[in-house]
C-alpha positions in Angstrom: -147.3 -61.3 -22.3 -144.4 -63.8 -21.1 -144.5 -66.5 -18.7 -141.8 -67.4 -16.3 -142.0 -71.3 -14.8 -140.3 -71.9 -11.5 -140.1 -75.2 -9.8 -139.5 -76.1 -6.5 -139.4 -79.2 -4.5 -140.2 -79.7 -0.4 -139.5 -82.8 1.6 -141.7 -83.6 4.8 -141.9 -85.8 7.4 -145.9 -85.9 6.4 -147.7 -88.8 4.6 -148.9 -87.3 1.6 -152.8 -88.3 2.0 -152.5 -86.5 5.3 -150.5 -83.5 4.2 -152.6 -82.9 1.2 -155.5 -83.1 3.5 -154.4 -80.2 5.7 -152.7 -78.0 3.2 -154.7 -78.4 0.8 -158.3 -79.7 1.2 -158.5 -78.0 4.9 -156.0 -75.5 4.6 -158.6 -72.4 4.1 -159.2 -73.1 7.8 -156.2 -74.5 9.3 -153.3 -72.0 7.5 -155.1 -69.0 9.2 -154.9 -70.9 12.7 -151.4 -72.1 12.5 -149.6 -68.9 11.0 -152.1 -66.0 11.8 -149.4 -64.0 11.4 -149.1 -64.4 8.3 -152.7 -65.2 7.0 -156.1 -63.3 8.7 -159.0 -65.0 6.5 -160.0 -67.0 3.7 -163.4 -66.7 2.0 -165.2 -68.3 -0.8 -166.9 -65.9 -2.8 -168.0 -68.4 -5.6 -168.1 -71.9 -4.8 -167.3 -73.9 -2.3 -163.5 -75.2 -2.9 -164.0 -77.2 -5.9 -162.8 -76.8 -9.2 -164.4 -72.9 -10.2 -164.5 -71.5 -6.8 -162.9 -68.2 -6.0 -161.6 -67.3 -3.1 -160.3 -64.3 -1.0 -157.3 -64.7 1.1 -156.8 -61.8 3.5 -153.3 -61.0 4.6 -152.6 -60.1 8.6 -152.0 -56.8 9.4 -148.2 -55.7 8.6 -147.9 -58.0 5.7 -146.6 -56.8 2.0 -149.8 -58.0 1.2 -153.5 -56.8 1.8 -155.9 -59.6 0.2 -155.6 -61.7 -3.0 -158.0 -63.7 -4.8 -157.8 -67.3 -6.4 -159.6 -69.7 -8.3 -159.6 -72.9 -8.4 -158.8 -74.6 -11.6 -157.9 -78.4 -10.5 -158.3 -81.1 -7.7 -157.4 -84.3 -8.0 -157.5 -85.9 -4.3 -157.4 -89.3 -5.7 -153.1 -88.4 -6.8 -153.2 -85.4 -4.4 -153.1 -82.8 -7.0 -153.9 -78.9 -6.9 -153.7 -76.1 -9.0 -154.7 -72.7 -8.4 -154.4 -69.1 -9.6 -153.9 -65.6 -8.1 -156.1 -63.7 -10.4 -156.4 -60.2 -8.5 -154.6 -58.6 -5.7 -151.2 -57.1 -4.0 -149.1 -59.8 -5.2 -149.7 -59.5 -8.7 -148.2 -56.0 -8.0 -149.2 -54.8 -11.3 -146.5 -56.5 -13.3 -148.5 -59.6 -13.4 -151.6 -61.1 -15.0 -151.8 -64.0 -12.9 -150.1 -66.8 -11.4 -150.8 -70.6 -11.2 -149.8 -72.8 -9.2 -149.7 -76.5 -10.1 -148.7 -78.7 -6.4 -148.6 -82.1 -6.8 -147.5 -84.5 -3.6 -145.9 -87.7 -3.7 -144.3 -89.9 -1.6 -141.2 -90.3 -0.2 -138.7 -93.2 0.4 -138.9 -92.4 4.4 -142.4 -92.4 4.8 -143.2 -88.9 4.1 -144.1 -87.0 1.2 -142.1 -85.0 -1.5 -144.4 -81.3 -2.9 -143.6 -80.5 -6.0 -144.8 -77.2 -7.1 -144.7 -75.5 -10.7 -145.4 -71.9 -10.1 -146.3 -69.8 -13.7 -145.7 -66.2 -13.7 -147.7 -64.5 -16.3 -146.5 -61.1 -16.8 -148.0 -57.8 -17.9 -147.1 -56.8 -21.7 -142.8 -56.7 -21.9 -142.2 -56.9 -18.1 -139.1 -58.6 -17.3 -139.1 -60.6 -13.6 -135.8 -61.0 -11.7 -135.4 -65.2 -11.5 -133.9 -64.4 -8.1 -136.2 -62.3 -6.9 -139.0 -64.9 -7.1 -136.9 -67.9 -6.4 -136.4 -65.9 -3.1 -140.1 -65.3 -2.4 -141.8 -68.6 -3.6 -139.0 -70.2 -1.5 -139.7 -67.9 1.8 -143.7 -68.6 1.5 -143.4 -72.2 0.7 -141.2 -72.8 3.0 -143.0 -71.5 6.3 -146.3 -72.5 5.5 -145.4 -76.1 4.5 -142.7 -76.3 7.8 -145.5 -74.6 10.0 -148.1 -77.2 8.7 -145.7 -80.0 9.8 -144.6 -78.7 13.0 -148.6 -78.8 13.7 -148.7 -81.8 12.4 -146.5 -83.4 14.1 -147.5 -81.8 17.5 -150.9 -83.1 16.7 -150.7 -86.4 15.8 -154.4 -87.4 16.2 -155.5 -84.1 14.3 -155.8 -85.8 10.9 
């Protein structure tokens, strides 16, 4: 088994307390309202969000993607810390044992906040992933979900 690490950075006009609030501590019901296009349904199976819990995310009709499930393996909302892994499902596409994800936001010098994200590809026996290929995806994703968050939370000022 290898693992590939990619990093990424986001910038937002967000406060991080408030942005790790919706993304991350409301985001099992807030991502499916903002981009249902994207995202039908998240469930917990086990638990209840906390470190442990497993979760089902449910992808919209006319995604890559059917369903994938998570777990939980860190929260820290104290220094706005998350990590979670993709432990079954399409985007594993069966070259992949898992990935984690390891989001930590911070704050920026104008006021908003600064996601760093350390994403850890874990792949199946000898397989080999393209560096651009995932750069390309984990870009895409983060990109619209963090930018759609925003946009809501800037058209809803009072909502957190």
């Amino acid at each position: 088994m290898g693992v590939f690490t990619y990093e990424s950075e986001i910038v937002t006009a967000i406060p991080p307390a408030k942005m790790f609030k919706a993304c991350i501590l409301d985001g099992d019901t807030l991502i499916p309202k903002i981009v249902p296009q994207v995202f039908k349904s998240v469930e917990y199976l086990e638990g209840n969000g906390e470190p442990g819990s497993i979760r089902k995310v449910t992808f919209a009709q006319g995604n890559q993607f059917n369903y994938m499930k998570q777990k939980v393996e860190a929260l820290d909302k104290e220094k706005f810390e998350y990590i979670y892994s993709v432990i079954e499902g399409d985007p594993l596409m069966n070259m992949l044992d898992k990935i984690t994800y390891e989001i930590k936001l911070e704050a920026s010098p104008g006021g908003g906040s600064i996601c760093k994200t350390s994403s850890k590809y874990y792949t199946v026996g000898d397989i080999e992933l393209k560096e651009e290929a995932i750069k390309a995806g984990k870009d895409k994703a983060s990109g619209v979900l963090f930018n759609s968050i925003e946009a809501y939370l800037v058209a809803n000022p009072n909502a957190y």
